[in-house]
Every structure is written in C-alpha cells, then in structure tokens.
N, C-alpha and C positions, 0 to 999 in steps of 0.2 A: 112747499115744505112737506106736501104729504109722504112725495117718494123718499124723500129726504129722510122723515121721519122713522120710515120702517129700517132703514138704514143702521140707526142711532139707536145706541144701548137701550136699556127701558128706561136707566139710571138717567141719562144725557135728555130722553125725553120728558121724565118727570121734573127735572131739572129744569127745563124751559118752561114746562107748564107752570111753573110752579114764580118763573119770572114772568110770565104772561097773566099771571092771575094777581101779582104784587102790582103790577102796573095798570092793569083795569081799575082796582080798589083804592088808588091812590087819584085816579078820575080828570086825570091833569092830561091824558091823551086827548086827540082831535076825533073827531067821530068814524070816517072813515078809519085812520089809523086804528083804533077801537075796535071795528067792525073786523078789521083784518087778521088782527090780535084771538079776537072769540073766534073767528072760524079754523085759527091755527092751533087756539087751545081743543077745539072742537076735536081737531084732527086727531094733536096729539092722546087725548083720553082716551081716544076711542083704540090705538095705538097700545098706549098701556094697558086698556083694559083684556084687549084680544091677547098679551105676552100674561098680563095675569091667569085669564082661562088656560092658556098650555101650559104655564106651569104647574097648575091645581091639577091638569088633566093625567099629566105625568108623577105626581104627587100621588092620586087616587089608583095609581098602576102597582104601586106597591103593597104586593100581595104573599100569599103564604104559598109555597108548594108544595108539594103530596107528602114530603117529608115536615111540613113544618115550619121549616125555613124562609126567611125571607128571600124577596126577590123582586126586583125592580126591571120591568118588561117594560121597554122603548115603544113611544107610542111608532116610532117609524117601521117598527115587528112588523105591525098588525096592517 
C-alpha cells in the first residue's frame, strides 16, 4: 500500500487511517492481520504527515513584496 498510498489524496489516506485505527480499537482482528494493519497505518501517517509539512511549507511562502502586497511564491520557484 505504501506506493499506493502516495498516490491517494491526503483526504482518501486519512480516510483509511482512520478505518485502520477503528478496526485495531475494536481488538476483534487476528494478530498477524493486526500486524499488517499497524504497519499500513504506519505508512499511511507518515504519508499524511509529509502532505501536512508542504502544505504549511507553502503556507509560510506567503509573504509581503517591496510594495506591501501580498504574494504567494511557489515553492517549485525556488
């Protein structure tokens, strides 16, 4: 699922996480199946966390220009 993952909205990925972490808590899976589960929510987080950081990164880009003005510089500019 990892390649998969990166594929998949952030939306689509929190989404699964979010059924992988309902289905741990509820403790009624097999171990292994468990096991498989954690390492795909593993994936997923780490996933959403890295689309968090660019968009804060892009966020932190909007700055003022010599006029004052705002403006919103792509991180892909730089």
């Amino acid at each position: 699922m990892s390649k998969k993952s990166t594929k998949q909205s952030f939306e689509d990925n929190l989404h699964r996480l979010e059924e992988i972490v309902e289905s741990l808590e509820k403790g009624d899976v097999p171990l292994d199946q468990a096991l498989n589960l954690y390492e795909e929510g593993i994936r997923l987080s780490r996933s959403c966390a890295e689309r968090l950081k660019e968009a804060e990164l892009r966020i932190k880009k909007l700055g003022k220009d010599a006029k004052g003005q705002f403006e919103l510089t792509d991180l892909r500019e730089e």
